[in-house]
C-alpha positions in Angstrom: 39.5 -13.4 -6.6 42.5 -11.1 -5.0 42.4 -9.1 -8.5 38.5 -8.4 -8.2 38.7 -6.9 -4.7 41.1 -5.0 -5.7 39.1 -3.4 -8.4 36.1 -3.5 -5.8 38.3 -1.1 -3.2 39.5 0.7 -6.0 35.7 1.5 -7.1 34.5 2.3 -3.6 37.3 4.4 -3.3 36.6 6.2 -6.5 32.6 6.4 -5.8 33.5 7.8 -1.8 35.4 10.6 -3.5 32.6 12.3 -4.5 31.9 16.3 -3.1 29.1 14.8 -0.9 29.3 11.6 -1.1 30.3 9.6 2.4 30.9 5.5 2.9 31.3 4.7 6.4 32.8 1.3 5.2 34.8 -0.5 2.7 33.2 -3.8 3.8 29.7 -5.1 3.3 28.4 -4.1 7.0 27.7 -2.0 8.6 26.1 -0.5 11.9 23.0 -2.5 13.1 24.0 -5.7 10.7 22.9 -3.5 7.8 24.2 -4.0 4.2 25.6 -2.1 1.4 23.2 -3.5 -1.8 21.1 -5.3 0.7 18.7 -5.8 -2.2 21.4 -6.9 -4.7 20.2 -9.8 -5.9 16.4 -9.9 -4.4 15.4 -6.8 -5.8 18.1 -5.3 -8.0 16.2 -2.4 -9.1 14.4 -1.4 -5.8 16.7 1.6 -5.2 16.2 3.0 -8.5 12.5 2.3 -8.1 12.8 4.8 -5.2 15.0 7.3 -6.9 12.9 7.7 -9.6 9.6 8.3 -7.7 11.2 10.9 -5.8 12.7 12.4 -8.4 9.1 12.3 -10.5 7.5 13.2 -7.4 9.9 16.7 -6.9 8.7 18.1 -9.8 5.4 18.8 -8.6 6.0 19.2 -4.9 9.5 21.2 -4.0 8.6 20.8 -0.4 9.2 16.8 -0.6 12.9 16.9 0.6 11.9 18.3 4.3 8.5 16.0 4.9 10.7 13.0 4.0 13.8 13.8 5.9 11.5 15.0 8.7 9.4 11.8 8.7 12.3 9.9 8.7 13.6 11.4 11.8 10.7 11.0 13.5 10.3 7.1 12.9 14.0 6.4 13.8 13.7 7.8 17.1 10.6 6.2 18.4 11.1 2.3 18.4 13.5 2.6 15.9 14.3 2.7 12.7 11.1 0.5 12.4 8.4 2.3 9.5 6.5 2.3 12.7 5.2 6.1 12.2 3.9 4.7 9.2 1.3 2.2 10.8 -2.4 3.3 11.0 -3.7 3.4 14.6 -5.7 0.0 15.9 -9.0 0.0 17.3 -9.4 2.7 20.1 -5.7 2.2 20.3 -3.6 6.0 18.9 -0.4 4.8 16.6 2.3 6.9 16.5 1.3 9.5 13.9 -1.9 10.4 15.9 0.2 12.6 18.4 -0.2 16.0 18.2 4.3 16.0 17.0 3.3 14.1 14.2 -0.3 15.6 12.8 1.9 18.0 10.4 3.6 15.0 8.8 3.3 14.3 5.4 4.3 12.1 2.5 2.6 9.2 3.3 1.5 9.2 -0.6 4.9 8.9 -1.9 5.5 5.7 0.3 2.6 4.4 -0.6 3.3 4.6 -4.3 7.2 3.6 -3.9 5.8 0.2 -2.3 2.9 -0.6 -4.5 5.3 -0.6 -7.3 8.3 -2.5 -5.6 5.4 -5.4 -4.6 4.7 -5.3 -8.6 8.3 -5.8 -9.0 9.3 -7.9 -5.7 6.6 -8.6 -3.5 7.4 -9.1 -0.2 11.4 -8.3 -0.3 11.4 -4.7 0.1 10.7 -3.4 3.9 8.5 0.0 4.3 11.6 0.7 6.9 14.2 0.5 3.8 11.7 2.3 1.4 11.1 5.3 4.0 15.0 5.4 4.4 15.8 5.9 1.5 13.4 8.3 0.1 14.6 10.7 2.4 18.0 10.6 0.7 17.3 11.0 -2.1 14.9 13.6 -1.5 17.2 16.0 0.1 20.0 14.6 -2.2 18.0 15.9 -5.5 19.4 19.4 -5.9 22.6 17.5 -6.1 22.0 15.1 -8.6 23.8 12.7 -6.8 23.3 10.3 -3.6 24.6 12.8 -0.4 25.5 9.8 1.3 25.3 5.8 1.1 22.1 4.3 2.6 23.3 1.0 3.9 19.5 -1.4 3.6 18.3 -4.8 5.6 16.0 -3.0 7.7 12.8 -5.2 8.4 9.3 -3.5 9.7 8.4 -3.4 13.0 4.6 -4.5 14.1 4.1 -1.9 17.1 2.9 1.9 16.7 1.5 3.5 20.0 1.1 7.4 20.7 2.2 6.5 24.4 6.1 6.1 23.2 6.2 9.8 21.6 6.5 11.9 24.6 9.5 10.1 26.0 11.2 9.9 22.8 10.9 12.7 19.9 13.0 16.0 20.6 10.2 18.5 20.9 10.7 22.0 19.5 10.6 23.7 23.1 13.4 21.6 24.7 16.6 23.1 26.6 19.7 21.4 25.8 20.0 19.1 28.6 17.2 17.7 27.7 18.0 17.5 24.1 21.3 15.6 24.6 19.5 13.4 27.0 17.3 12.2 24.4 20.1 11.9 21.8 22.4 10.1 24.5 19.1 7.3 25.2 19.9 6.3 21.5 23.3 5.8 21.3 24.2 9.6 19.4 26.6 12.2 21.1 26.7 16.2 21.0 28.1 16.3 17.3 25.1 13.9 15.8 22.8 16.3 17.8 23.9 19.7 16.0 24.4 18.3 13.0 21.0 16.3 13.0 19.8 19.6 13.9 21.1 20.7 10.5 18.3 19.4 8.8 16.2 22.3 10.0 17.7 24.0 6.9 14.6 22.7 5.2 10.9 23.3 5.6 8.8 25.3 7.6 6.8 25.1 10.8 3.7 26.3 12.2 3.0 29.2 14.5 2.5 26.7 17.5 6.1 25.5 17.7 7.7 28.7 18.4 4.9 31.8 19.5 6.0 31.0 22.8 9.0 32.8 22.4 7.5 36.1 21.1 4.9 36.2 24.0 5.7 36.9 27.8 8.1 34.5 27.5 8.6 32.3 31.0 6.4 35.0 32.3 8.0 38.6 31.4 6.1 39.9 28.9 8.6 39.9 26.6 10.0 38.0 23.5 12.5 35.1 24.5 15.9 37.5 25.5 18.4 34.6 23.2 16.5 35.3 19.6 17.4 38.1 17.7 14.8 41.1 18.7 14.2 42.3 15.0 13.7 38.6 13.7 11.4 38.4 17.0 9.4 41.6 15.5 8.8 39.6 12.2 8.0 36.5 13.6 5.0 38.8 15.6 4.2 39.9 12.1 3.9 36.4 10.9 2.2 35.2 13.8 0.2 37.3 15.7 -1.6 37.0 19.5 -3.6 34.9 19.2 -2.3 33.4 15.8 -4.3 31.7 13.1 -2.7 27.6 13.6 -2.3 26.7 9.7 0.2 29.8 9.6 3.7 28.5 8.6 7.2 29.8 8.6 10.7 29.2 7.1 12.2 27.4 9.7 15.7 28.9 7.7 14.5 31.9 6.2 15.3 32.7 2.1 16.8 29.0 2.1 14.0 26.6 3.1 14.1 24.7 0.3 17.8 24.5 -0.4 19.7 22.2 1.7 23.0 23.7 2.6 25.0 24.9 5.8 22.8 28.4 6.1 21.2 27.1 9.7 24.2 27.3 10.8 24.7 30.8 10.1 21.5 32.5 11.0 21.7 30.3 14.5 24.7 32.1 15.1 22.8 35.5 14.4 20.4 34.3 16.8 17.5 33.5 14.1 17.0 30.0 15.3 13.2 29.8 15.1 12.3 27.2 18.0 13.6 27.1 21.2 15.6 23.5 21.3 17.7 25.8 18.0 18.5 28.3 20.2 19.5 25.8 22.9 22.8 24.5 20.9 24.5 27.9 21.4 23.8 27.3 25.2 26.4 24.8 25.9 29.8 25.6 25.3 30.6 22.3 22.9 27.9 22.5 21.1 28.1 25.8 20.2 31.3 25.1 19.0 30.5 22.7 16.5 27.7 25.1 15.5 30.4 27.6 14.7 32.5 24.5 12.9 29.5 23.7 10.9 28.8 27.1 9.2 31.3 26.1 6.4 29.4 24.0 4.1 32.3 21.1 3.4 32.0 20.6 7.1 28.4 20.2 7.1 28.5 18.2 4.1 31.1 15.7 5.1 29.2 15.1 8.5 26.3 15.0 7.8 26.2 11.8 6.5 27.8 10.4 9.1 25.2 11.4 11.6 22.1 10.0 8.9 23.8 6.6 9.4 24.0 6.5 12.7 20.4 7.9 13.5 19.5 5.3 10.5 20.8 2.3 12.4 19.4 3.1 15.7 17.2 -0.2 16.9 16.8 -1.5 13.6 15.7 -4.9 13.1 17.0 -7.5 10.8 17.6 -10.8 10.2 14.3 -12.8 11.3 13.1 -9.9 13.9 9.7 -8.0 12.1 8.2 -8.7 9.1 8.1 -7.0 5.7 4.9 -5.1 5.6 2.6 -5.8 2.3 1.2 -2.4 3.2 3.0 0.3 4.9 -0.1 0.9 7.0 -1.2 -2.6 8.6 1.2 -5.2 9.6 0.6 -8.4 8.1 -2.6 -10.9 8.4 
């Protein structure tokens, strides 16, 4: 027994090495009573399952790796880590995804066909909360063709969605930074899982509506918001004219919106941070620190992770608390 945890550290060790690779524990737990392998012996293939639908899936939709992370993010920080964004809407009763924050979200599809195939395999083991999870990994982890970081799994499905829980709880695009870190603070993350997290914004795009308040008599003074960069401000205009057509989009991080690296980092400092709440992390005098720490791409890389496992965790339920959907869109009968 003592020789076969030795070559079990040894292993860990040896996969924890890797350039982007980062296990927040030797052990078998971890935050939220989560588990390495959760699905070891119920479901041994289910995390290939979802690797390989991705990875089918990126062919034919480059975009993938932002709708997933994005989704993600939104479902962990309203009830939790719970596939709760994921629920259709009840009666006259709005779910989650019917707020106006969520409308743009997509990928729905790709869960859908990750689950109908793990029920083929192992019905009623894998949760829509683990499936969405992990997805999102290994969508933004594709251009590496390796994991970025371990996805520890035991998540169960939660059986509430309601539009009412959004406001108080998703970061919105036009937030200052006290009220960012507010929100952050509420679930347990600190000023470095807020820049970071904000990191993601290195992928994907976003529509006129998010940000043309910053090019119009901003807070009344007929001018473009004073913090973003006044040329970038003349091309957002271009982009997105008075009034502006609403199914325009643009890179969130221009030239690099499909390539997840540290770039964010380095057009925020040149004042190119498209929304408002982007803008806000060079406001406060820690945070804007880490910004400038975060620029380097082995620093974004190695905390990155770190951050995804502690938003991951946030609420979760386990153990006998949910259910495991059958559908990712109705709780069970």
């Amino acid at each position: 027994m003592k020789g076969r945890d030795s070559m079990l550290l040894i292993i860990l060790s040896l996969i924890c090495s890797g350039a982007f690779t980062v296990c927040n524990a030797v052990g078998p737990r971890t935050n939220g009573g989560l588990k390495q392998n959760f699905y070891r012996t119920s479901c041994p293939q289910a995390e290939l399952i979802v690797s390989r639908i991705m990875r089918n899936r990126a062919q034919s939709n480059s975009a993938l790796s932002a709708k997933l992370l994005r989704m993600h993010f939104h479902d962990c920080f309203v009830r939790g880590c719970d596939a709760s964004i994921l629920l259709d809407a009840v009666g006259d009763t709005f779910a989650e995804k019917d707020t106006i924050p969520n409308h743009s979200l997509s990928g729905y599809d790709v869960i859908d066909e990750i689950k109908t195939e793990l029920e083929n395999v192992c019905p009623g083991v894998v949760s829509c909360a683990d499936i969405l999870a992990l997805a999102a990994r290994d969508a933004v982890s594709l251009q590496f063709n390796r994991p970025l970081w371990a996805v520890p799994t035991g998540r169960r499905d939660g059986n509430v969605s309601l539009a009412s829980d959004i406001e108080a709880n998703l970061p919105s695009p036009f937030s200052d930074f006290a009220t960012l870190l507010q929100l952050f603070t509420n679930k347990g993350l600190d000023v470095n899982d807020l820049v970071v997290l904000s990191g993601g914004h290195t992928l994907g795009v976003a529509h006129c509506a998010t940000f043309s308040n910053r090019l119009y008599n901003f807070n009344g003074t007929d001018g473009s918001d004073p913090s973003l960069d006044p040329q970038y401000a003349e091309f957002l205009k271009t982009q997105c004219p008075n009034p502006f057509d609403p199914a325009t989009i643009v890179e969130i991080d221009p030239q690099s919106s499909l390539k997840f690296d540290s770039n964010f980092f380095n057009i925020l400092l040149q004042n190119k941070g498209l929304f408002q709440s982007d803008a806000a992390l060079l406001q406060n005098e820690q945070s804007a620190r880490i910004v400038k720490q975060l620029k380097i791409s082995n620093a974004f890389f190695a905390k990155f992770p770190i951050s995804m496992n502690k938003m991951g965790a946030m609420q979760v339920l386990t153990g006998e608390d949910g259910e495991i959907r059958k559908n990712c869109h109705v709780i069970n009968p």
